[in-house]
MARPA-416287 format. One line per field, with one value per residue: residue number from 0; chain; x, y, z of N, C-alpha, C, O in turn. Coordinates in nm, 2 decimals. Example, Ala and Ser with C-alpha at 12.3 -4.5 7.8 and 13.67 -1.06 7.14 Angstrom:
// residues 2
timar = (0, 1)
zado = (A, A)
npx = (1.32, 1.28)
npy = (-0.57, -0.22)
npz = (0.78, 0.71)
capx = (1.23, 1.37)
capy = (-0.45, -0.11)
capz = (0.78, 0.71)
cpx = (1.32, 1.29)
cpy = (-0.33, 0.00)
cpz = (0.78, 0.79)
opx = (1.42, 1.34)
opy = (-0.33, 0.11)
opz = (0.85, 0.80)
This chain:
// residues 131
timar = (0, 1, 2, 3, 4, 5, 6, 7, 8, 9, 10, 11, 12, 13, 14, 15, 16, 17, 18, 19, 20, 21, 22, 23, 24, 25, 26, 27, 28, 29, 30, 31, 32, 33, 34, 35, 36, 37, 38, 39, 40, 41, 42, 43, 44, 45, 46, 47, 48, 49, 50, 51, 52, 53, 54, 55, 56, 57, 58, 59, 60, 61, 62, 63, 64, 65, 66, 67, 68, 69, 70, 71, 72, 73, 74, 75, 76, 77, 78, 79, 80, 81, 82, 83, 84, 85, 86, 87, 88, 89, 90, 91, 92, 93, 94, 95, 96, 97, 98, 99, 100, 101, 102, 103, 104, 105, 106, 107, 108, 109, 110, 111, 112, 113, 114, 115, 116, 117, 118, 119, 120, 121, 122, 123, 124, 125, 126, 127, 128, 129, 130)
zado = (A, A, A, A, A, A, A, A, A, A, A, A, A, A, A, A, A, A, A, A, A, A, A, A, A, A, A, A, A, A, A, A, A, A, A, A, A, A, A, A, A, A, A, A, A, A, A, A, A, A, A, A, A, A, A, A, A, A, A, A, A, A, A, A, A, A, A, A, A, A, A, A, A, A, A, A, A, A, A, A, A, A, A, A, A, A, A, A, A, A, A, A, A, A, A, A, A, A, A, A, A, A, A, A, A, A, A, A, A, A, A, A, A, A, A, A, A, A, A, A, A, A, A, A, A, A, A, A, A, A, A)
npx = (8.03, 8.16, 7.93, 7.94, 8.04, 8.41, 8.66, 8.91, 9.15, 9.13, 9.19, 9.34, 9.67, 9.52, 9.25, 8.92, 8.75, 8.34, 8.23, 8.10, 7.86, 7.82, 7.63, 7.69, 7.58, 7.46, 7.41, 7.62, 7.79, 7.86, 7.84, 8.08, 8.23, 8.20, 8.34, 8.66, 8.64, 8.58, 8.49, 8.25, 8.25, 8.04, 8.14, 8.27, 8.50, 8.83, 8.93, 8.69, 8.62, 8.79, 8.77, 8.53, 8.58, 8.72, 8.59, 8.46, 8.65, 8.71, 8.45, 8.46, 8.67, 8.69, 8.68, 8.83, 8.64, 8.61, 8.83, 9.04, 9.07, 9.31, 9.42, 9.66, 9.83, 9.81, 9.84, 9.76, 9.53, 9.48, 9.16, 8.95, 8.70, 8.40, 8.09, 7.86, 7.63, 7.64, 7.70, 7.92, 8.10, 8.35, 8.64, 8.75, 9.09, 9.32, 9.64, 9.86, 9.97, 10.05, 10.20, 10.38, 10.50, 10.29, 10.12, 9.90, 9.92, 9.76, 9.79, 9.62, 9.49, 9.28, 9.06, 8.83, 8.51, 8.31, 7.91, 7.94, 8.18, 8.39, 8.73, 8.80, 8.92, 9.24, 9.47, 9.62, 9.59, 9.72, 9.67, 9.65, 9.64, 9.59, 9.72)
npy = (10.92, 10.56, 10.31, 10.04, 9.91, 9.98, 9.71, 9.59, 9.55, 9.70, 10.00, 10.23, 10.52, 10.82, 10.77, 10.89, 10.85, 10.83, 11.13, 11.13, 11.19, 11.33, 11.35, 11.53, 11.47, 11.54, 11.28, 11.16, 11.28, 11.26, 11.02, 10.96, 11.11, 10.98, 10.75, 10.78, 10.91, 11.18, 11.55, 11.75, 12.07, 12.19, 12.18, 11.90, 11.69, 11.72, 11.48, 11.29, 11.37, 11.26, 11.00, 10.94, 11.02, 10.80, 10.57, 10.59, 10.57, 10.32, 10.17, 10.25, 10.12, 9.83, 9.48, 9.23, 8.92, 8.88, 8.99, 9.17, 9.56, 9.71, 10.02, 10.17, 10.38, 10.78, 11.13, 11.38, 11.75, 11.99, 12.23, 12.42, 12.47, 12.27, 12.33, 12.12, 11.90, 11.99, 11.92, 11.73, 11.69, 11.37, 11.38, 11.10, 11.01, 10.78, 10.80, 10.65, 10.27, 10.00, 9.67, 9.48, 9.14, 8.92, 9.17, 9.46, 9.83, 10.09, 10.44, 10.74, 11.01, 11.26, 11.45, 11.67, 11.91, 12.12, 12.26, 12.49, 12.42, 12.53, 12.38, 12.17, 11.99, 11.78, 11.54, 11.20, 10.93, 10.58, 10.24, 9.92, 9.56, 9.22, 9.05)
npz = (8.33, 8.36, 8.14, 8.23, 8.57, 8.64, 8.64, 8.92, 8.78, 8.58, 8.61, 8.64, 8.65, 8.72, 8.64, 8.78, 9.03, 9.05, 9.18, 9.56, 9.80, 10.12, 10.44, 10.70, 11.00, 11.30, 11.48, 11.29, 11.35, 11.65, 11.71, 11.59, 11.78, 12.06, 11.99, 12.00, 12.20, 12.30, 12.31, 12.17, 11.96, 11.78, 11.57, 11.29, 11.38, 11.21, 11.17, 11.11, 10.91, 10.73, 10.78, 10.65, 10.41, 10.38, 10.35, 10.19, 9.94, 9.99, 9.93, 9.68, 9.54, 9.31, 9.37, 9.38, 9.50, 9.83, 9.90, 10.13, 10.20, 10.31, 10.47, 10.42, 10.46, 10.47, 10.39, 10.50, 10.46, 10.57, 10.55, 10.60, 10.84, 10.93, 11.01, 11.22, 11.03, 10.75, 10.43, 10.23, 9.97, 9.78, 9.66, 9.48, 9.31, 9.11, 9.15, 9.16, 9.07, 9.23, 9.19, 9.38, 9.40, 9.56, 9.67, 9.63, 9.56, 9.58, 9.55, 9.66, 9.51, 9.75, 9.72, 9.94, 9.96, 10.05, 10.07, 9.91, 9.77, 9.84, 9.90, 10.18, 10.24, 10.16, 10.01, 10.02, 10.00, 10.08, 9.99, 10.07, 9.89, 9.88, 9.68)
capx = (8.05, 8.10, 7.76, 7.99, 8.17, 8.55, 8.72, 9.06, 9.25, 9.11, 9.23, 9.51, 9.62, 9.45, 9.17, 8.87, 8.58, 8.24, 8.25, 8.07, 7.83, 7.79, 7.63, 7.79, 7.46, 7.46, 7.42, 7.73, 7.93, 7.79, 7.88, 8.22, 8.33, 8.18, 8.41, 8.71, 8.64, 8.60, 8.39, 8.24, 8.27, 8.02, 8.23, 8.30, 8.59, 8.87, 8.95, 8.58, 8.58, 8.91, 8.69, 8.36, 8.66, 8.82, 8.47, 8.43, 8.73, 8.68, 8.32, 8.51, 8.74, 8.60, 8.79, 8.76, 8.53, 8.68, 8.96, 9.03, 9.18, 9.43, 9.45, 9.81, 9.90, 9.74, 9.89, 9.63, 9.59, 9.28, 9.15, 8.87, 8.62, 8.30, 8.02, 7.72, 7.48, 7.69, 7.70, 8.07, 8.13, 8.47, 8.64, 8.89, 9.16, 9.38, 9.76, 9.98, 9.88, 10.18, 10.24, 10.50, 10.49, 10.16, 10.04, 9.92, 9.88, 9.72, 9.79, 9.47, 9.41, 9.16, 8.98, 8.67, 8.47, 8.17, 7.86, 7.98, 8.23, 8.49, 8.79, 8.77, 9.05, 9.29, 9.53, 9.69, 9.61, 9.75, 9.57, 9.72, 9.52, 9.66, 9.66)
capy = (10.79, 10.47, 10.23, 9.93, 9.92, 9.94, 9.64, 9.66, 9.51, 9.82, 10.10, 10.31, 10.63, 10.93, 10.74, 10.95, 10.74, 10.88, 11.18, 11.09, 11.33, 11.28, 11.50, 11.54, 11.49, 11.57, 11.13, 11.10, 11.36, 11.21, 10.85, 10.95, 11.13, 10.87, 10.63, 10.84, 10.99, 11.34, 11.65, 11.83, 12.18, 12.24, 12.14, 11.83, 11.71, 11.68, 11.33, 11.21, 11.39, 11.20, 10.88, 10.97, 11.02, 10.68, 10.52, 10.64, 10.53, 10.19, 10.18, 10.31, 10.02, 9.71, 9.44, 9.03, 8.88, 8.76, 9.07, 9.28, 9.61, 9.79, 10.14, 10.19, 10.58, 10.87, 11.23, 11.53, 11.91, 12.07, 12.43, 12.51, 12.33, 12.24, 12.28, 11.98, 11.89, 12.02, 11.84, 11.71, 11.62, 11.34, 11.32, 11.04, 10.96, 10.68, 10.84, 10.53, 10.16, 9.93, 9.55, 9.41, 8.96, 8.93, 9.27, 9.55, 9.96, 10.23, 10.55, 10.79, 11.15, 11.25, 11.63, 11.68, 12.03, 12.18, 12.29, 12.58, 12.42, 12.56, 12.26, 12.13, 11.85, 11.72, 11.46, 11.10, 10.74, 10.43, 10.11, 9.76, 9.46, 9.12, 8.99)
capz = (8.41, 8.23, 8.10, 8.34, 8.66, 8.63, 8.73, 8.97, 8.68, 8.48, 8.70, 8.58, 8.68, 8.64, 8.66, 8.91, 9.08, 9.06, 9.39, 9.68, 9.95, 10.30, 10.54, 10.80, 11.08, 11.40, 11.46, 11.30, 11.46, 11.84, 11.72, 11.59, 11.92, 12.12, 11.98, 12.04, 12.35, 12.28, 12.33, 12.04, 12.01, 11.67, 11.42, 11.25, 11.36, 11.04, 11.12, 11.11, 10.73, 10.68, 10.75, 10.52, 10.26, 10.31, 10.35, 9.99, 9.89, 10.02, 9.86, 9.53, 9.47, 9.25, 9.45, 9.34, 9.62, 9.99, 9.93, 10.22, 10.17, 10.39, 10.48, 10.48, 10.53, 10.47, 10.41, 10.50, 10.44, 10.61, 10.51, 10.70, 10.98, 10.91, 11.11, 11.18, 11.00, 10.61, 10.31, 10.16, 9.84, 9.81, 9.50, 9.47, 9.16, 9.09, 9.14, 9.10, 9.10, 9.25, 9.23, 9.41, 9.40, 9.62, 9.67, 9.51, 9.63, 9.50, 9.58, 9.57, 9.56, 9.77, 9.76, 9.96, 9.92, 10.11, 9.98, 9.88, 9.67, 9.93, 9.94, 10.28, 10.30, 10.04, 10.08, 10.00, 10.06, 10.04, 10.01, 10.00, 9.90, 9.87, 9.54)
cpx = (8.04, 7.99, 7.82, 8.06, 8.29, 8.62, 8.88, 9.16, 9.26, 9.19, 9.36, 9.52, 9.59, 9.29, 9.05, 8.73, 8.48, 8.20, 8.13, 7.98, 7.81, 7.71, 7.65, 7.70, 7.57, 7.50, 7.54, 7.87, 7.94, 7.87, 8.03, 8.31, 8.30, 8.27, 8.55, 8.73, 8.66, 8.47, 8.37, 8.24, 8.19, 8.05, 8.27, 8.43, 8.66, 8.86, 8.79, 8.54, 8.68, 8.82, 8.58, 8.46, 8.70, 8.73, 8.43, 8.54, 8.70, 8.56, 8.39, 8.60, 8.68, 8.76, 8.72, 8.65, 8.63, 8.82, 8.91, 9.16, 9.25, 9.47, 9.57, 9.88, 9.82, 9.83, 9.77, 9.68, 9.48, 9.27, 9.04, 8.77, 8.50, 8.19, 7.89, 7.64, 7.52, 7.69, 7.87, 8.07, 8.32, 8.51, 8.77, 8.94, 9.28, 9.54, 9.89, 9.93, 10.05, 10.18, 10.32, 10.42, 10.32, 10.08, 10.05, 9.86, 9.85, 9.74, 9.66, 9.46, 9.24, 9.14, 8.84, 8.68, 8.32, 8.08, 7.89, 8.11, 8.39, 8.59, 8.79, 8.90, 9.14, 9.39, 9.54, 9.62, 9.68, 9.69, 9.62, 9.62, 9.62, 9.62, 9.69)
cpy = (10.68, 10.38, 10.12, 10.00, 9.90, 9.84, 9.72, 9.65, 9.65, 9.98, 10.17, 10.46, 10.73, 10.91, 10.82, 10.86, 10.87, 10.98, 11.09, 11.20, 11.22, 11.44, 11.44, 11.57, 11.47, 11.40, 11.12, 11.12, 11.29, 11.05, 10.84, 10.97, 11.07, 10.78, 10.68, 10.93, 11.11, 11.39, 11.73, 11.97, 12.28, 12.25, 11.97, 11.84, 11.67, 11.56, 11.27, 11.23, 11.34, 11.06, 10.87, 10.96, 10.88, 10.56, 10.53, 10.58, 10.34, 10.08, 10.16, 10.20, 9.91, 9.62, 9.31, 9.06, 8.82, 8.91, 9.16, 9.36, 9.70, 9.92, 10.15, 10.30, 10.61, 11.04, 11.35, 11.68, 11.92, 12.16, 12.47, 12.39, 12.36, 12.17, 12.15, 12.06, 11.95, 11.89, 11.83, 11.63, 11.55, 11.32, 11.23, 10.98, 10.85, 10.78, 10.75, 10.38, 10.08, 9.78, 9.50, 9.24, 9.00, 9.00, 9.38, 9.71, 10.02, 10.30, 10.67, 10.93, 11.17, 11.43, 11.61, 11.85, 12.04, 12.21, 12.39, 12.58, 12.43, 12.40, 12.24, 12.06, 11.80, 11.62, 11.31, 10.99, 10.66, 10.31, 9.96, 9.63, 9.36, 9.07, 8.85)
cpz = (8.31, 8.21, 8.21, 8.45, 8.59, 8.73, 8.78, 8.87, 8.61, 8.51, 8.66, 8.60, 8.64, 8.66, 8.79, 8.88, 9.08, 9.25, 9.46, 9.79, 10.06, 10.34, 10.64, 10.94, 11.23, 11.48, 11.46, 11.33, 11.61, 11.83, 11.74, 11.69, 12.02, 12.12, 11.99, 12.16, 12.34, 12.28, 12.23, 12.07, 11.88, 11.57, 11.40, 11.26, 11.22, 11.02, 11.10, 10.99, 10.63, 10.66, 10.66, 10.42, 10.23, 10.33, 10.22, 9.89, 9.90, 9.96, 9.72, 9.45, 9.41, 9.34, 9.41, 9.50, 9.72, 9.99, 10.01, 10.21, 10.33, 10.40, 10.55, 10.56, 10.46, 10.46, 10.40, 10.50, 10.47, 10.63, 10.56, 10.82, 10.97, 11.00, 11.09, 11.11, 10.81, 10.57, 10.29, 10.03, 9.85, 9.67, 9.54, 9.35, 9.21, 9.05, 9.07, 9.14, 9.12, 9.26, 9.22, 9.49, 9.49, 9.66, 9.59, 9.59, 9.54, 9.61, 9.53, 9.61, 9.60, 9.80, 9.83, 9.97, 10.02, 10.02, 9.88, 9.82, 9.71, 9.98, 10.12, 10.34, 10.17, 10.10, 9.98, 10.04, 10.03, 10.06, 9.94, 9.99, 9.84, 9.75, 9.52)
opx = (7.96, 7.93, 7.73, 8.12, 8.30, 8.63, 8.95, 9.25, 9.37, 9.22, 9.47, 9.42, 9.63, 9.21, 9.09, 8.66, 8.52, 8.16, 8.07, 8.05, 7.79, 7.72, 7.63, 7.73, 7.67, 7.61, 7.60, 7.98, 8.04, 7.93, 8.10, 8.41, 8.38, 8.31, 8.61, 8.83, 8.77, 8.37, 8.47, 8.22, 8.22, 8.01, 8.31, 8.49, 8.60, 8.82, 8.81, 8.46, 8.67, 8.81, 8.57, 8.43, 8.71, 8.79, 8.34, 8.51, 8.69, 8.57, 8.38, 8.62, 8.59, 8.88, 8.60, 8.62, 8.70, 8.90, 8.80, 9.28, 9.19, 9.55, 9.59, 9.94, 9.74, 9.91, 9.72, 9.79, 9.39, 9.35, 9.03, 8.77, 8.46, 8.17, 7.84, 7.59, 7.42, 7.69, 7.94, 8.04, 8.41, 8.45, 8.87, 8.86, 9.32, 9.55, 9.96, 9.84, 10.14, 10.16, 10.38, 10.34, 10.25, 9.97, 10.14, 9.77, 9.91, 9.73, 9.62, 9.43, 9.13, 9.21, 8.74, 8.78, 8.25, 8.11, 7.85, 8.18, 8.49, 8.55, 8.77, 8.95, 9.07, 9.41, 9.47, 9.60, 9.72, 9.65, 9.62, 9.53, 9.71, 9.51, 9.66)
opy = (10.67, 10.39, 10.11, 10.11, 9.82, 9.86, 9.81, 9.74, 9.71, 10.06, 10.12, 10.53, 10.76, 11.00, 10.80, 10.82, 10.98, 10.95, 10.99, 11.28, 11.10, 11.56, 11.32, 11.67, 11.41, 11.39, 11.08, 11.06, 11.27, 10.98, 10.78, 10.91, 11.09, 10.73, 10.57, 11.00, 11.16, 11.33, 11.79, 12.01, 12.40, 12.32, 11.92, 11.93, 11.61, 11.51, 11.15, 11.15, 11.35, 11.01, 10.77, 10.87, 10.84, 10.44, 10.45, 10.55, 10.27, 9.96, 10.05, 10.20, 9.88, 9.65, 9.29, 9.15, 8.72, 8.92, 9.23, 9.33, 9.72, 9.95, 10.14, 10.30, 10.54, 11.05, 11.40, 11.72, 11.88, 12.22, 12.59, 12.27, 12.47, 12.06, 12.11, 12.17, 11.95, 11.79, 11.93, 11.51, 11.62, 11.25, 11.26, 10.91, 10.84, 10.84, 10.76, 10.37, 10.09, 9.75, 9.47, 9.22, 9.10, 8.97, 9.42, 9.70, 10.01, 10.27, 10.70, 10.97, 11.13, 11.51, 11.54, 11.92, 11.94, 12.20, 12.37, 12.69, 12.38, 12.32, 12.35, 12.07, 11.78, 11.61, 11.30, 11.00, 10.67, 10.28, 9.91, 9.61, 9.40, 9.04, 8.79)
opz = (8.21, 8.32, 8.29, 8.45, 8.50, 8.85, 8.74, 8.86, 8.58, 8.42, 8.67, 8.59, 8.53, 8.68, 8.90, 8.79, 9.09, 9.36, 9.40, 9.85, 10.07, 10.31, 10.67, 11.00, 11.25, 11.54, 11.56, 11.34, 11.67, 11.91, 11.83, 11.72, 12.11, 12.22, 12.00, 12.19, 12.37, 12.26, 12.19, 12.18, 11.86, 11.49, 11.50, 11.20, 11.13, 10.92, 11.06, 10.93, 10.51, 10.55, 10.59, 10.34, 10.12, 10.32, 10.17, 9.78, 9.80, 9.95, 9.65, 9.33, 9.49, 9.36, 9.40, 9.57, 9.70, 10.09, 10.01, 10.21, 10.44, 10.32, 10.67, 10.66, 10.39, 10.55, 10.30, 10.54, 10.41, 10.70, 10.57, 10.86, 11.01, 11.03, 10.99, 11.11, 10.73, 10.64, 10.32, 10.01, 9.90, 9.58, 9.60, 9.27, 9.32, 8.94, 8.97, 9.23, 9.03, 9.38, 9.11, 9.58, 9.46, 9.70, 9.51, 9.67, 9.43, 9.73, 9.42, 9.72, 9.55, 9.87, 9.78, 9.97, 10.05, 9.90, 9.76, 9.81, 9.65, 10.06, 10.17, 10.45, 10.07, 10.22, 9.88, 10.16, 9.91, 10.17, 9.83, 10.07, 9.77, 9.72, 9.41)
């Protein structure tokens, strides 16, 4: 990891943020399907491990001050289902960095993993921020 933060300017691809855990509590399973309207069934649903990921990502960007970023798209792959109350590790990398006149996207690989090291979720972002 480096001795400074990396600024956005800095960012190039290839580039991987420092991973990320979560666990995955009981709390924040109850909250998430609360707010979605749904019935749990002992598993973390995917999309609530899609949010921990893009909650990390969001975290993970150095961004001037007053910028708000933009979750554009998303492309997912989910390999197994994980029950409450696990741990996730999120790793995310800098794929492509794009500025077109007033904005700018990254594209970000995103892997999350169980404790057991077992990938979990993989997948794409997009994230626009007005420059």
């Amino acid at each position: 990891m480096p001795d400074r933060a990396i600024s956005y300017e800095e960012l190039t691809p290839g580039y991987k943020f420092p991973p990320t855990t979560y666990e995955l509590s009981d709390s924040f399973v109850s909250k998430y399907l609360k707010a979605v309207d749904s019935e749990g069934d002992g598993f973390v649903p995917p999309l609530a491990i899609t949010a921990c990921t893009i909650a990390a990502t969001t975290k993970s960007i150095p961004l001037p001050p007053d910028t708000i970023a933009i979750h554009a798209s998303q492309e997912l792959e989910f390999f197994k289902m994980v029950p409450i109350g696990a741990t996730i590790e999120c790793y995310i990398g800098v794929l492509q960095k794009i500025t077109r006149g007033k904005m700018s996207m990254l594209i970000l690989e995103l892997e999350v993993f169980d404790k057991g090291k077992e990938k979990v979720q993989s997948g794409r972002a997009t994230i626009a921020l007005p420059t």
